[in-house]
VOGU-3710 file (C-alpha; in Angstrom, 3 decimals, decimal comma):
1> xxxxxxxxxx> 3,123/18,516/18,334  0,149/17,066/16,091  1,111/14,367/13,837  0,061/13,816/10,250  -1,145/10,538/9,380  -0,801/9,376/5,474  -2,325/6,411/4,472  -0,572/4,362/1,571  -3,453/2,326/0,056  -2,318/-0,372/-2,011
11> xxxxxxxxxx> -2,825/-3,376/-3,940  -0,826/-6,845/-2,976  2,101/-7,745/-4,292  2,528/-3,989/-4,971  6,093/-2,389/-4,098  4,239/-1,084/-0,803  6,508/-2,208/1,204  9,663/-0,399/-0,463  7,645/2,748/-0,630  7,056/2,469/2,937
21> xxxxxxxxxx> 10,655/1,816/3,386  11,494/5,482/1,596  9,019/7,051/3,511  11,106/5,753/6,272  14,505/7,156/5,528  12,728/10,591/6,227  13,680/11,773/10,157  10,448/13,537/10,473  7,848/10,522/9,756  7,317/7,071/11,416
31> xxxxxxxxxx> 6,032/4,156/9,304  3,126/1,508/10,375  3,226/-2,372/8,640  -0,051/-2,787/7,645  -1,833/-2,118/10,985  -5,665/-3,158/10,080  -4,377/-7,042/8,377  -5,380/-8,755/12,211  -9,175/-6,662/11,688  -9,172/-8,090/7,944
41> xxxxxxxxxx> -7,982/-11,761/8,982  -10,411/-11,542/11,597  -13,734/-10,157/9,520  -12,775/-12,349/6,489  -11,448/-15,556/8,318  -9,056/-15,115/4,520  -6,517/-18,383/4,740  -2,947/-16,327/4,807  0,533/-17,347/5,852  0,826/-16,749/9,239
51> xxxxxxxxxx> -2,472/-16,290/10,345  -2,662/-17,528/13,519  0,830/-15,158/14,579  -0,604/-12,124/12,635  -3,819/-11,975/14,755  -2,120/-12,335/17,940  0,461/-9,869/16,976  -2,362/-6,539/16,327  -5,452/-5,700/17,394  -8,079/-7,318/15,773
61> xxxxxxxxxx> -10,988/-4,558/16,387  -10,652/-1,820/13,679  -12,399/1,059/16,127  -9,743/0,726/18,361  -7,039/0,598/15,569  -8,544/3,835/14,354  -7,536/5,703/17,085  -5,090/3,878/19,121  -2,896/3,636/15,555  -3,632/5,525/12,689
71> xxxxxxxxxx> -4,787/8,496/14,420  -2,902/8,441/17,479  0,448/10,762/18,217  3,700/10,192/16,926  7,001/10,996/17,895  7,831/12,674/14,611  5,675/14,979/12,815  4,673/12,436/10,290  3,359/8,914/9,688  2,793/7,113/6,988
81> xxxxxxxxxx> 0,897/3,825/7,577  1,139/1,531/4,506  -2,272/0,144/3,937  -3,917/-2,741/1,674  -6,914/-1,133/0,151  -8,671/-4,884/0,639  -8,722/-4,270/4,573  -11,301/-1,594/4,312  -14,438/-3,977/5,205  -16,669/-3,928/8,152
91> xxxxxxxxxx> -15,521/-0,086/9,337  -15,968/3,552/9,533  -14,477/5,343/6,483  -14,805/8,637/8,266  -11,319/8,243/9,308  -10,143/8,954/6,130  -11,331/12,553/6,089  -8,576/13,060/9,078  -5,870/11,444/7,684  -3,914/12,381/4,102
101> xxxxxxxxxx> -4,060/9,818/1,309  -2,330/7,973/-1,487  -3,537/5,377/-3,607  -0,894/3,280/-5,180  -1,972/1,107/-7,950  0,061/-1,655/-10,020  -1,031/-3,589/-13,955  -3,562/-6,030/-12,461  -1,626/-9,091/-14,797  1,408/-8,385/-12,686
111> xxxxxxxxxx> -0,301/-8,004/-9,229  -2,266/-11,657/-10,078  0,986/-13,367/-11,680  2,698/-12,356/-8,162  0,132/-13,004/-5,557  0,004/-16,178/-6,928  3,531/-17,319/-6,152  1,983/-17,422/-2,758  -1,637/-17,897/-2,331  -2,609/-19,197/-5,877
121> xxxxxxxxxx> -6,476/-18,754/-5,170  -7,573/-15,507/-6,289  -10,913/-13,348/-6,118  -11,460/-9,899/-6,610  -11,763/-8,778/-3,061  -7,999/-10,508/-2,386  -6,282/-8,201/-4,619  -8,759/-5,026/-4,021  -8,260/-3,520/-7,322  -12,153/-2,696/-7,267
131> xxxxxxxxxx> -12,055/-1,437/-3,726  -9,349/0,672/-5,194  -12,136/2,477/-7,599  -14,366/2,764/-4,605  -11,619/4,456/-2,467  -11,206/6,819/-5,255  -14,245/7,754/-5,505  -14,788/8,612/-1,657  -11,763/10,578/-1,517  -12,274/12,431/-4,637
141> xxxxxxxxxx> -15,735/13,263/-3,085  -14,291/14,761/-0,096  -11,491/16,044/-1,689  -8,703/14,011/0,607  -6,868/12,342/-2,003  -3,248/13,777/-2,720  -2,131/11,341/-5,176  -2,025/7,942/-7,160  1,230/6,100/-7,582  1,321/3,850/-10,494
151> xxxxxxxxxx> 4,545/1,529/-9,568  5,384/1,466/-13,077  5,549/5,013/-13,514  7,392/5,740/-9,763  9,843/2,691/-10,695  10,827/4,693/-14,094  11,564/7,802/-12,382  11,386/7,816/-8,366  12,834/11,363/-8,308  10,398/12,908/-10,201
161> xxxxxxxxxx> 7,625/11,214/-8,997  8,428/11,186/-5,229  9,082/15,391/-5,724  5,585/15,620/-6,830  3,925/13,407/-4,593  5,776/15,833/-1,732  4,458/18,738/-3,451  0,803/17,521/-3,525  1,205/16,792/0,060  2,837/20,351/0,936
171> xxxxxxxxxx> 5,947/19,035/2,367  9,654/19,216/1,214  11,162/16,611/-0,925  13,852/14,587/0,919  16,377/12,836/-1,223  17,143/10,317/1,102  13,868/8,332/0,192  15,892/7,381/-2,885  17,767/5,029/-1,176  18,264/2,302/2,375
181> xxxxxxxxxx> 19,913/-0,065/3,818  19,319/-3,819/2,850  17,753/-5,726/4,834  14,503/-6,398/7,435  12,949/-3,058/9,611  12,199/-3,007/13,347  8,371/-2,102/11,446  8,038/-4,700/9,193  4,867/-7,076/10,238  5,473/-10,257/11,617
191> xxxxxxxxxx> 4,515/-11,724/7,906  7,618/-10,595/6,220  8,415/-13,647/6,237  6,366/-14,564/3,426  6,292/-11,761/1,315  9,390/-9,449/1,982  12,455/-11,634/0,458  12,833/-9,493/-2,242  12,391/-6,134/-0,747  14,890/-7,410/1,817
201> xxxxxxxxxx> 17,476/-7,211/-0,558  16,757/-3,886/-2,135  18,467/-1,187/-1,382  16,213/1,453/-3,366  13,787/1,342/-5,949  14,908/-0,828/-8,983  15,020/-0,145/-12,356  11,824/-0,742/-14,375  11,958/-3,386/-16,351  8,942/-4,176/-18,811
211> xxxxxxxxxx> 7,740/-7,665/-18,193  5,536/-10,375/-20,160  3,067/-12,084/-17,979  1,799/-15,571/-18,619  -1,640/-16,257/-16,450  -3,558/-19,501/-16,043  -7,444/-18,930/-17,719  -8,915/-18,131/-14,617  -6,624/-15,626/-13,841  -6,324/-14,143/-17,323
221> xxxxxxxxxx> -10,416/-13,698/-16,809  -9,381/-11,859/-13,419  -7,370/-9,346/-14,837  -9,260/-8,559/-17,898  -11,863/-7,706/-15,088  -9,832/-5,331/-13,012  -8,477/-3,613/-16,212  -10,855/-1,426/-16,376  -10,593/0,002/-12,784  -6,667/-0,265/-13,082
231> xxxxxxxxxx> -7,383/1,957/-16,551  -9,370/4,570/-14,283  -6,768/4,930/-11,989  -4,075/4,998/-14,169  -5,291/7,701/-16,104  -4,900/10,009/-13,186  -2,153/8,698/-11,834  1,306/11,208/-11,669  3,471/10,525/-14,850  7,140/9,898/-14,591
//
């Protein structure tokens, strides 16, 4: 049986991590935590929680991720690996053109505000809103994109926007992606500690709620410099 590999590529502080947890309701696929974060710790030497146990934890070579993870067989005729877009440095992005992908993209003010909480330090290439736009483009080039996700727009209406998003990709609609159990996954990276409390505690995707975002000057400069991308993206991203 061949398996086929979808890539989730999105921004931090995204709701990634519940959309992989959908994904994984679904008997048919298998779901991957982030499997190139040890090659992006590694090429980067980025200061993250957990550093030291993430790069023992994965392989830190991104070749042999490549094929020994996101293009290797599954048990299940599907896997969906949920990706950071920033991890794309220092490899191949041929892969891509064997794989299926999504891009799922977030308001930069409310990625920044988040990421903050944690690591309060924040460039461009941390949040990969740009690499985002570059991903795009690639994809749209060699016609291997199936969707973007806004979070917003999935968050008003996850039925809707899920049914497409299975439609683009030529597979049936499951309803049990609405909905899981609370808690941690056997999948979930060894760095959930830091950033998976509230996902934890979810049992399906919540209602949107509108917010107001207060950022320091720096960061406020930050976002009015990924708006533009975010725009981009948006515009083409499936409405709820």
């Amino acid at each position: 049986m061949q398996t086929i590999a979808l890539n989730i590529w999105s921004s931090p502080r995204n709701i990634s991590t519940a959309f992989m947890y959908s994904w994984a309701q679904r008997k048919d696929t298998s779901v991957v935590d982030e499997p190139l974060y040890a090659h992006y710790l590694r090429v980067t030497d980025a200061n993250h929680p957990g550093k030291e146990d993430i790069l023992k934890s994965q392989n830190q070579f991104a070749d042999q991720v490549i094929g020994e993870v996101l293009l290797a067989k599954y048990p299940t005729p599907f896997v969906v690996h949920k990706q950071m877009t920033h991890h794309l440095v220092e490899l191949d992005w041929s892969f891509l053109l064997k794989t299926k992908n999504i891009i799922l993209i977030r308001n930069p003010r409310e990625i920044i505000a988040s990421y903050a909480k944690v690591i309060p330090t924040i460039s461009m290439l941390d949040i990969g809103v740009k690499k985002q736009i570059e991903l795009f483009n690639f994809l749209d080039q060699h016609k291997n994109l199936a969707a973007v996700i806004d979070t917003n727009e999935l968050l008003k209406n996850p039925k809707k926007v899920i049914q497409t998003l299975c439609s683009n990709l030529n597979i049936p609609f499951d309803k049990s992606m609405l909905s899981w159990n609370a808690g941690s996954r056997k999948e979930d990276g060894v760095w959930a500690k830091y950033w998976y409390a509230n996902v934890h505690q979810s049992t399906g995707f919540k209602k949107y709620i509108p917010k107001t975002v207060s950022l320091s000057n720096d960061h406020e400069l930050l976002a009015q410099q990924c708006q533009p991308y975010f725009d981009q993206l948006f515009n083409v991203a499936i409405k709820a």
